[in-house]
C-alpha positions in Angstrom: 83.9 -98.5 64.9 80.8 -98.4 63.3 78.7 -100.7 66.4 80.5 -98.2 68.6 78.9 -95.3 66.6 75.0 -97.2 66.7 75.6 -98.0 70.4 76.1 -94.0 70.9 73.5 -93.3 69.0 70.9 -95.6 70.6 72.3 -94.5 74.1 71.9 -91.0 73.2 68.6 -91.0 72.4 67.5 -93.0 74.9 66.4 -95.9 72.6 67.9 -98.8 75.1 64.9 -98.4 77.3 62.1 -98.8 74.8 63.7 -101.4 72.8 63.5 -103.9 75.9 63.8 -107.6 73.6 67.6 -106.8 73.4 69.9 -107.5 76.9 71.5 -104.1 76.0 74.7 -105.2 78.7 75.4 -108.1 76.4 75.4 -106.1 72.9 77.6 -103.9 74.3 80.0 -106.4 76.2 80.3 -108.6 72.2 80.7 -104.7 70.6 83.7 -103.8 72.7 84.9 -107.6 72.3 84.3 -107.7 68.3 86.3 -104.1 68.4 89.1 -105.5 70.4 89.7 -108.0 68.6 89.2 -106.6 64.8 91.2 -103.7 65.6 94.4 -106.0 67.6 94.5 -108.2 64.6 94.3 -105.7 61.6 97.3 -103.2 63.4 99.3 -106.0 64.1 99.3 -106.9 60.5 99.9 -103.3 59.5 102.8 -103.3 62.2 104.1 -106.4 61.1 103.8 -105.3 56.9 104.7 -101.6 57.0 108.2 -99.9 57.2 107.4 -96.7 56.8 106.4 -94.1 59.2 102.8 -93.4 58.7 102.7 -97.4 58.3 103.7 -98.0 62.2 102.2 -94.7 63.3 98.8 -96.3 62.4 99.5 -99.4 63.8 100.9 -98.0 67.1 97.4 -96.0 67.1 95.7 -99.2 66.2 96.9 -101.1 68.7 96.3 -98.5 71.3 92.4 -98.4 70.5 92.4 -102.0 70.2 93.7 -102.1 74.1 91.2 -99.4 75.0 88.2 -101.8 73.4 89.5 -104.8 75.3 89.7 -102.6 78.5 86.1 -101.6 78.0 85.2 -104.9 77.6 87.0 -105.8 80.4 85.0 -103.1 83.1 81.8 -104.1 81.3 81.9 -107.8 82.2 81.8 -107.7 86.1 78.1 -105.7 86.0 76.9 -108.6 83.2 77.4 -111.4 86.1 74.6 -110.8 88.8 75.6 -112.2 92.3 73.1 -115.3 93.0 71.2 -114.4 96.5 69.8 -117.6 97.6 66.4 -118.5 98.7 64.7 -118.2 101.9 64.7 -121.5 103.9 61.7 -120.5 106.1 58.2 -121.8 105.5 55.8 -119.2 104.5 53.8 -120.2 107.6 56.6 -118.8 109.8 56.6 -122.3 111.6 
């Protein structure tokens, strides 16, 4: 939650485009994958040791946001992989 906050943040203000050393489509991609992942396997464990109401509601809602980080990883991955165009098989020359 909290890489999702600093990733809003740096969005907001525009800070993507002047810090240009970090592939910015990668961060994000390995946020929403960490997310996923950390939320999945702590509401699972609160599903799995909770019998009381609030208990499951909070792993119900866990498991809900860990689905939404794994579906934005999961739109964000196609734009990371660039289609290869190939090179030109002509001679400079134009012979």
């Amino acid at each position: 939650m909290v890489f999702s906050i600093v990733f809003f943040v740096i969005y907001t203000l525009g800070l993507n485009k002047q810090l240009s050393f970090v592939h910015w489509g990668w961060s994000d991609f390995v946020r929403a994958l960490i997310g996923a992942l950390l939320f999945l396997i702590t509401s699972l464990i609160v599903v799995i040791g909770h019998r009381d109401g609030a208990g499951i509601a909070a792993g119900v809602f866990g498991l809900l946001a860990g689905i939404l980080f794994a579906y934005d990883a999961y739109i964000t991955f196609p734009t990371l992989r660039k289609t290869h165009t190939a090179a030109p098989t002509e001679s400079p020359e134009g012979v």
